[in-house]
N, C-alpha and C positions, 0 to 999 in steps of 0.2 A: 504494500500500500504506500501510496505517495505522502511525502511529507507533508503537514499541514502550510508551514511556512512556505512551502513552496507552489500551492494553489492558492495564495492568498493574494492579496493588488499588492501590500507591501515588501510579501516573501521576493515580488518580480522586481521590484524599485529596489530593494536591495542588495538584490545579486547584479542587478542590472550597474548601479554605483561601484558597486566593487570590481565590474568589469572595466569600466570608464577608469577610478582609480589606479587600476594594476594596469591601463593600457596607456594614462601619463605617464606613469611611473619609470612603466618602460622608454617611456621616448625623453624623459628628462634624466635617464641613468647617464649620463659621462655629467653630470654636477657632482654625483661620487666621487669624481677623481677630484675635483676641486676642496672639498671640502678642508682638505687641511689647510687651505692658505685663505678660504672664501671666509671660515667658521672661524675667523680670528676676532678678539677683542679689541687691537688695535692692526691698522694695516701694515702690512709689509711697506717700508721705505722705499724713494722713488730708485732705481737704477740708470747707471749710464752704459753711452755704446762700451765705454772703459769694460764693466761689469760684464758686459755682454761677450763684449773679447776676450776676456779672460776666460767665461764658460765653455766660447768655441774650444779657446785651444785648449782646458785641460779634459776635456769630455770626448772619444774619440770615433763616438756611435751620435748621440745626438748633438754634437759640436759643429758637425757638418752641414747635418740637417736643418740646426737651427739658422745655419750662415745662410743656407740657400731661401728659406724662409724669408729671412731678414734681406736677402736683393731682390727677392718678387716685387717687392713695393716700388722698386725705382720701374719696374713694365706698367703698375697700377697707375703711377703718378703721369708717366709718359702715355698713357692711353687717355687719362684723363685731358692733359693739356690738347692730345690732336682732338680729342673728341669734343669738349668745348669750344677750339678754335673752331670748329669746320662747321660744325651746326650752328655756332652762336653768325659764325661770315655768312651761313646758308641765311638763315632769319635776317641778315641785316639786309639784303639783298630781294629780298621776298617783301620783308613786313617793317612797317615803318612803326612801331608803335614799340617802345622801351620796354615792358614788363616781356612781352613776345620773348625779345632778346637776352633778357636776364632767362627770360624759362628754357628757350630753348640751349643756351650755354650751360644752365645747371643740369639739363637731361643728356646734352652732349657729354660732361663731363662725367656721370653718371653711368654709361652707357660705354664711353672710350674706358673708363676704371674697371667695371668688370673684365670687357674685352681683353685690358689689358691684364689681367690676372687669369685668366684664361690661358692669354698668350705663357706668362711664365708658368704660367701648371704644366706646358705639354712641351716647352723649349728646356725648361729646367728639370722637366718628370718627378715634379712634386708628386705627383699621383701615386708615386713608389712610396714614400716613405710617410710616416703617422706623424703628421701634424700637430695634433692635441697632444701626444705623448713626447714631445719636441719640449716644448713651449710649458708644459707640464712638470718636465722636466729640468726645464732653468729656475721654474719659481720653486721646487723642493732646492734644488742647489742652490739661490737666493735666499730663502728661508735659512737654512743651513748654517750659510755666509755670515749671514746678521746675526744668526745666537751663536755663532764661537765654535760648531761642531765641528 
């Protein structure tokens, strides 16, 4: 015979909640990995490229990884600039009216910035290597740094 709670309107709403619950859950798991530096009482202090240099070289698995990470941004920043230039020159050329042009250079550069992170995902084959587990891993070695260990 069937459970009671489970022929009932709230036995469904509950199961139902606990399905929703256990299927955020699932999709906000990598905050786990954060938690030691996220669940602090005061923050971690700010770091420099110095700090960051230092982690390349003495780390010899994700030192590399974290280096290629950290020049993706110069493809990011240079997709941004042609992609603002080119659509914002498109809109000046089209459309006379100034917000036009402020919009269409902020979607230009919006648009060139993915692009160009794209570009370094597949020129640099960031696609190989874990990202979060990179970058994961400077702020334990930061952490570290700062208390003396």
């Amino acid at each position: 015979m069937a459970d009671s709670s489970d022929s009932s309107p709230m036995g469904f709403l509950w199961r139902h909640y606990e399905e929703v619950k256990e299927h955020w859950r699932s999709n906000f798991s990598f905050l786990d990995y954060y938690k030691k530096t996220l669940g602090r009482k005061e923050p971690l202090p700010k770091w420099t490229d110095a700090d960051v240099e230092e982690f390349i070289a003495s780390d010899p698995v994700y030192g590399p990884q974290l280096k290629a990470i950290r020049e993706s941004r110069k493809y990011a920043i240079g997709g941004a600039l042609l992609g603002a230039a080119h659509l914002g020159g498109v809109s000046l050329g089209y459309s006379k009216s100034p917000h036009g042009f402020v919009l269409a250079t902020a979607f230009g550069a919006l648009c060139g910035g993915i692009f160009g992170l794209e570009v370094a995902e597949h020129w640099g084959q960031l696609y190989k290597i874990d990202k979060q587990a990179a970058n994961l891993r400077f702020l334990y070695w930061w952490e570290d740094k700062i208390s003396g260990k």
